[in-house]
C-alpha positions as CSV (number, residue, x, y, z in Angstrom):
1,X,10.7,-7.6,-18.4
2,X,11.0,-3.9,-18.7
3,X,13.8,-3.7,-16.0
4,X,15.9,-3.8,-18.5
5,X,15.5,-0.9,-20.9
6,X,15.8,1.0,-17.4
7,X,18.6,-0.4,-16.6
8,X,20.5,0.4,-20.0
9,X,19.1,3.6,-19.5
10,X,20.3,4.3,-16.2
11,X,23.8,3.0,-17.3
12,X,23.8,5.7,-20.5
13,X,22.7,8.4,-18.0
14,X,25.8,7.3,-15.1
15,X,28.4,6.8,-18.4
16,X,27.4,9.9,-19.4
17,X,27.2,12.2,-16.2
18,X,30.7,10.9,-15.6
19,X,32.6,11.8,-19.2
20,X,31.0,15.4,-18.3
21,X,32.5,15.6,-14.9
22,X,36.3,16.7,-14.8
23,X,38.7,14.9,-13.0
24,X,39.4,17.3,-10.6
25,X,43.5,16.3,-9.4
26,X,44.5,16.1,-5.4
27,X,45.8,19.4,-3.8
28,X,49.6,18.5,-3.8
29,X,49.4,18.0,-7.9
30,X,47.2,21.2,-8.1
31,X,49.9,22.8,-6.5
32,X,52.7,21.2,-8.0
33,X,52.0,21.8,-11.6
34,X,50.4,25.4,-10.8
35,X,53.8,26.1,-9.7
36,X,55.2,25.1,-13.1
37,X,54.8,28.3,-14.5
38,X,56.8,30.4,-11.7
39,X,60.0,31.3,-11.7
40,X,62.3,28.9,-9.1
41,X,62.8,31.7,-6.9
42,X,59.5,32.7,-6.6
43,X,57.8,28.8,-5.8
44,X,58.1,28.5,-1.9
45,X,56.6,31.4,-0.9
46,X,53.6,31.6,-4.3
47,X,49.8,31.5,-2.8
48,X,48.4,28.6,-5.2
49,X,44.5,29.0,-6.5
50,X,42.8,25.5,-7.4
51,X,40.0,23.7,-7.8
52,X,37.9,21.6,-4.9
53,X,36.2,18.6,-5.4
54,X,33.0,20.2,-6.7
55,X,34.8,22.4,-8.9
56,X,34.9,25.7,-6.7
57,X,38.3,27.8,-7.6
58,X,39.9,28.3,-3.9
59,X,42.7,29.0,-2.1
60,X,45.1,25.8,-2.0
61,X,47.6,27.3,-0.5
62,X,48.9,30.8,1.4
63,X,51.5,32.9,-0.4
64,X,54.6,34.4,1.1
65,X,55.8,36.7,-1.7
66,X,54.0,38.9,-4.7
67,X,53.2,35.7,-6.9
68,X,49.3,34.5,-6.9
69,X,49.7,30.8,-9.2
70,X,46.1,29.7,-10.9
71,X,45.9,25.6,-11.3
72,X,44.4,24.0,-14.3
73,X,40.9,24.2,-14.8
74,X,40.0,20.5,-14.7
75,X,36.9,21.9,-17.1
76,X,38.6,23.0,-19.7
77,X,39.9,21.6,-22.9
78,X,44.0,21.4,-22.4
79,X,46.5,22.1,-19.8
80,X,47.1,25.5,-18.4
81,X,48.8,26.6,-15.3
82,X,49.2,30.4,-14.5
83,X,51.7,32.6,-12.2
84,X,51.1,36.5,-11.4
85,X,52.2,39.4,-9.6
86,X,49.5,39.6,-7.1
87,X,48.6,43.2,-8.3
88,X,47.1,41.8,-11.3
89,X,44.6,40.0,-8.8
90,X,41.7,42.3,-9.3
91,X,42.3,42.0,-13.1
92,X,42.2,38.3,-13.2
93,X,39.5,37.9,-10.6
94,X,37.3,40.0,-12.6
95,X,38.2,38.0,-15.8
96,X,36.9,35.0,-13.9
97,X,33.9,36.3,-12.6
98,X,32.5,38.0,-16.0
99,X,33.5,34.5,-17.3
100,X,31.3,32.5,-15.4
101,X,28.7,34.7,-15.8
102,X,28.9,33.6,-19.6
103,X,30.3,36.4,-21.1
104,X,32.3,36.1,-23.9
105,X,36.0,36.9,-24.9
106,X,34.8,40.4,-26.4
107,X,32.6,41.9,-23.7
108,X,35.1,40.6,-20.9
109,X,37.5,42.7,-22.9
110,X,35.0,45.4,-23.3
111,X,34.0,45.6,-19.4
112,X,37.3,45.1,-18.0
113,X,38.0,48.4,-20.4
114,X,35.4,50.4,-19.1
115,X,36.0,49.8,-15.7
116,X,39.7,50.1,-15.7
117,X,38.5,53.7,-17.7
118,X,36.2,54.4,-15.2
119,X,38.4,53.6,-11.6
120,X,36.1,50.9,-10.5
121,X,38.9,48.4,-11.9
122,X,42.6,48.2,-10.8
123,X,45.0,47.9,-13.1
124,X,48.9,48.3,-12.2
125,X,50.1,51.4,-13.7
126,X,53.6,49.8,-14.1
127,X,54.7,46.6,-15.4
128,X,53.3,43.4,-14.2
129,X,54.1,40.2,-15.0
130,X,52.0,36.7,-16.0
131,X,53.6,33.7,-17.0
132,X,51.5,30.6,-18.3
133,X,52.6,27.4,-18.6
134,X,50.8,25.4,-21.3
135,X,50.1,21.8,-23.9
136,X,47.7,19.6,-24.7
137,X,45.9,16.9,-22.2
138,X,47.5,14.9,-23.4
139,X,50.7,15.5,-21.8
140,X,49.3,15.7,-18.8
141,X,49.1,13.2,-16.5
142,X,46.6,13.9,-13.7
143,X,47.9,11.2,-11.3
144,X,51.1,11.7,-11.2
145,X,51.8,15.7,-12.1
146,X,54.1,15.3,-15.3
147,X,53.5,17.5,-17.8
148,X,55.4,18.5,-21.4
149,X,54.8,22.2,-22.1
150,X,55.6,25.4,-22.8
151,X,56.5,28.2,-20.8
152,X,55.1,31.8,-22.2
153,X,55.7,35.2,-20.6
154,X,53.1,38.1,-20.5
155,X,54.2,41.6,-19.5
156,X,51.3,43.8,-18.7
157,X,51.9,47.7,-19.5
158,X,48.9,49.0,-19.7
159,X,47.6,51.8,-22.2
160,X,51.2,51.6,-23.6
161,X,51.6,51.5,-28.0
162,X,54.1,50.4,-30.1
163,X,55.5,53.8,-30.3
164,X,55.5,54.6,-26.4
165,X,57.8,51.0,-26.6
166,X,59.2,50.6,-29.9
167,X,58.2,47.2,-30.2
168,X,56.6,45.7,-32.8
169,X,53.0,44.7,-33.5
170,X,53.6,41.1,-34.1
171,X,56.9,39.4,-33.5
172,X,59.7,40.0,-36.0
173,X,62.1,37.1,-35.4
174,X,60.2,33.5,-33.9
175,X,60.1,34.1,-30.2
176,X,60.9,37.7,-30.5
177,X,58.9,40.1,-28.0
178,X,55.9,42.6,-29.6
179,X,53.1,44.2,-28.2
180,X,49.6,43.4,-28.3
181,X,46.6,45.2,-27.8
182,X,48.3,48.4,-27.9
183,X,46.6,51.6,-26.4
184,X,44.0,49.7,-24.2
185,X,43.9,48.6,-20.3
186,X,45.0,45.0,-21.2
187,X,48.6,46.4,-23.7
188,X,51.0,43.7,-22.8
189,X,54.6,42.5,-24.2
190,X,54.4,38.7,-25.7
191,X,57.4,36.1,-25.1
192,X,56.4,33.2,-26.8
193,X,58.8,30.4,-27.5
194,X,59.1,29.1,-30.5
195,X,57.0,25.9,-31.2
């Protein structure tokens, strides 16, 4: 009779493999709520980033135009979809890769700095825009698509201060632009909408 405390052990071990492993959604939702956080104009012709079945971040689909979109992670807590100007590619990719390495917020700040400093890092000397697309799981619905968010707009300009823009250094009316991290590679306007 000792079958069963394998079995209940074996159970506990499936039950809890399975709440670990993200549901990872079919290519067409992937796609469909990457694009989200594009503008209209831009959605055709967008090269979509996602996620394969075992988790691997590929390329869902070709792009036509500037825009690079980035699909949920499945692994992470919330919903967030992502649409760039494909300059900031070697930015973001970076970002990715010092993050799976399991570097922190700080030190992928602090590398991305350096090597943006240094050359070995692109970074767009002009503006360059991100927009992110954004709630809470959930309003997602991984099935279907649907999701509520909210739409926030990033404008890279980097090395740039609140006195080469004039803008402020948090926003001064609710949804108003400002600037944050001011001075280094990663200066960008914020245009958040008001909650």
């Amino acid at each position: 009779m000792k079958l069963f405390p394998i079995l209940v052990l074996l159970t506990l071990v499936c039950v809890s493999a399975s709440a670990q492993t993200p549901v990872i959604p079919s290519k067409e939702i992937q796609i469909k709520t990457a694009l989200l956080a594009a503008a209209p104009q831009w959605r055709d012709g967008a090269a979509v980033l996602g996620y394969d079945e075992k988790g691997a971040l590929v390329t869902l689909r070709a792009g036509t135009n500037n825009l690079i979109c980035l699909a949920d992670d499945p692994a992470a807590k919330g919903f967030s979809a992502a649409c760039y100007h494909k300059d900031l590619e070697p930015f973001m990719a970076r970002g990715r890769e010092l993050r799976k390495e399991g570097k922190k917020a700080k030190e992928v700040f602090d590398i991305r700095e350096a090597e943006v400093k240094s050359g070995k890092l692109f970074m767009p000397k002009g503006p360059s825009t991100l927009a992110v697309f954004g709630g809470p799981d959930e309003d997602y619905n991984r099935e279907t698509g649907e999701v509520k968010g909210k739409l926030r707009h990033v404008i890279y300009i980097p090395f740039a201060t609140s006195e080469s823009t004039g803008l402020p250094l948090s926003p001064e009316i609710p949804g108003g632009p400002w600037i944050m991290d001011p001075g280094t590679h990663r200066a960008h306007i914020m245009l958040t909408p008001t909650m």
